[in-house]
C-alpha positions in Angstrom: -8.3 -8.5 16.0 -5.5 -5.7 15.1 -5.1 -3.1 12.6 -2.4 -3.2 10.2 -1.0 -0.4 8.0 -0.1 -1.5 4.3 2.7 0.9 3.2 3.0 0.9 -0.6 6.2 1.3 -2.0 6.4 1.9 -6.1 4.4 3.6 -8.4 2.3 1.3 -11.1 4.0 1.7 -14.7 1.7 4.6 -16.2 -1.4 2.8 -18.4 -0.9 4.0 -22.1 -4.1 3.7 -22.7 -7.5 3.6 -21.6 -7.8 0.1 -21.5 -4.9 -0.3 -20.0 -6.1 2.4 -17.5 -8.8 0.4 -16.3 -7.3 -3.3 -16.6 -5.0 -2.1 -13.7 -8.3 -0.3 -11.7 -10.0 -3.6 -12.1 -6.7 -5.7 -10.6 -6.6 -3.2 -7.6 -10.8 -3.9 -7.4 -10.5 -7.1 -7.5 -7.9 -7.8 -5.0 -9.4 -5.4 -2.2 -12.6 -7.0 -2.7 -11.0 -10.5 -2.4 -10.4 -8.9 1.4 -13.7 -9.0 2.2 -14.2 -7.5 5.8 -10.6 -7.5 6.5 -10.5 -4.1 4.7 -11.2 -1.3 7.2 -9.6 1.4 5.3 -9.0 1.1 1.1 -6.9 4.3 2.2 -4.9 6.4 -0.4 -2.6 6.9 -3.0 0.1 9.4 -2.1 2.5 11.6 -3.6 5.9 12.1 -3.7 7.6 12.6 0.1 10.3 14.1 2.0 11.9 13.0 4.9 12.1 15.6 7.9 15.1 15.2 10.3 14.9 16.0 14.2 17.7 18.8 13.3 14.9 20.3 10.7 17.0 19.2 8.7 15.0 17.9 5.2 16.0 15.2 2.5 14.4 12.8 0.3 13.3 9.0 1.0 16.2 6.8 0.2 15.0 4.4 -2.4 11.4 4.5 -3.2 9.6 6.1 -1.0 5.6 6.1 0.3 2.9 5.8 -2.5 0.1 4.9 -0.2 -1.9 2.9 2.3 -4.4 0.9 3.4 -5.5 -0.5 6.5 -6.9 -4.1 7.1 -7.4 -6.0 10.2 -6.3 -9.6 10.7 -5.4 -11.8 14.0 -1.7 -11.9 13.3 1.1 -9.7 10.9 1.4 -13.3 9.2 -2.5 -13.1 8.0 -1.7 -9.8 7.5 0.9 -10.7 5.3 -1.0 -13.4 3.5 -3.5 -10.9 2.7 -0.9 -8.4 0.8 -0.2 -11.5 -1.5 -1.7 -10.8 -4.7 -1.6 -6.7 -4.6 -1.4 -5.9 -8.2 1.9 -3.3 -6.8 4.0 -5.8 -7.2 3.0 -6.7 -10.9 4.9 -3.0 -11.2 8.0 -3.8 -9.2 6.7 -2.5 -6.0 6.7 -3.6 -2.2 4.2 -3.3 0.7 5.5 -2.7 4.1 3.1 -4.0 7.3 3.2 -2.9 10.3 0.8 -3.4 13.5 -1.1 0.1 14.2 -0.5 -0.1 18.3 -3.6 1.7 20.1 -3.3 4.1 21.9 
């Protein structure tokens, strides 16, 4: 079996309260533990980026840029896929980007 990389894209809309807080932690519980054993990494949020250019040069991500990962392991990017459905990121307007993790 590989390992894919989720790359969140889109920052859940901010909880204003408590509640709210922890209806959207319970969404993201939920679905990772709908993964079962597929989930080798739960990973990490992450915060805002720059993009570093072979010149040194140094901009910002076009668009929305990495917000975090997580790493799961499936027989094909299409399971892969099929396991992204359902991420509560996109409940927020959000996007998830897979990609195999080749080894090396």
């Amino acid at each position: 079996m590989a390992k894919y990389i989720f790359g969140y894209h889109g920052r859940p809309v901010t909880p204003e309260t408590a509640q709210q807080d922890q209806a959207v932690m319970a969404a993201w519980g939920e679905w990772f533990g709908n993964m079962g054993a597929a989930l080798v990494d739960i990973g990490n949020p992450a915060g805002p980026s720059q993009i570093v250019g072979q010149n040194g040069g140094v901009s910002k991500p076009q668009g929305v840029g990495l917000t975090g990962y997580s790493i799961v392991q499936a027989d094909t990017i299409e399971s892969a896929m099929k396991l992204a459905q359902g991420c509560p990121i996109f409940a927020a307007g959000g996007s998830i980007e897979v990609a195999e993790l080749m080894p090396m």
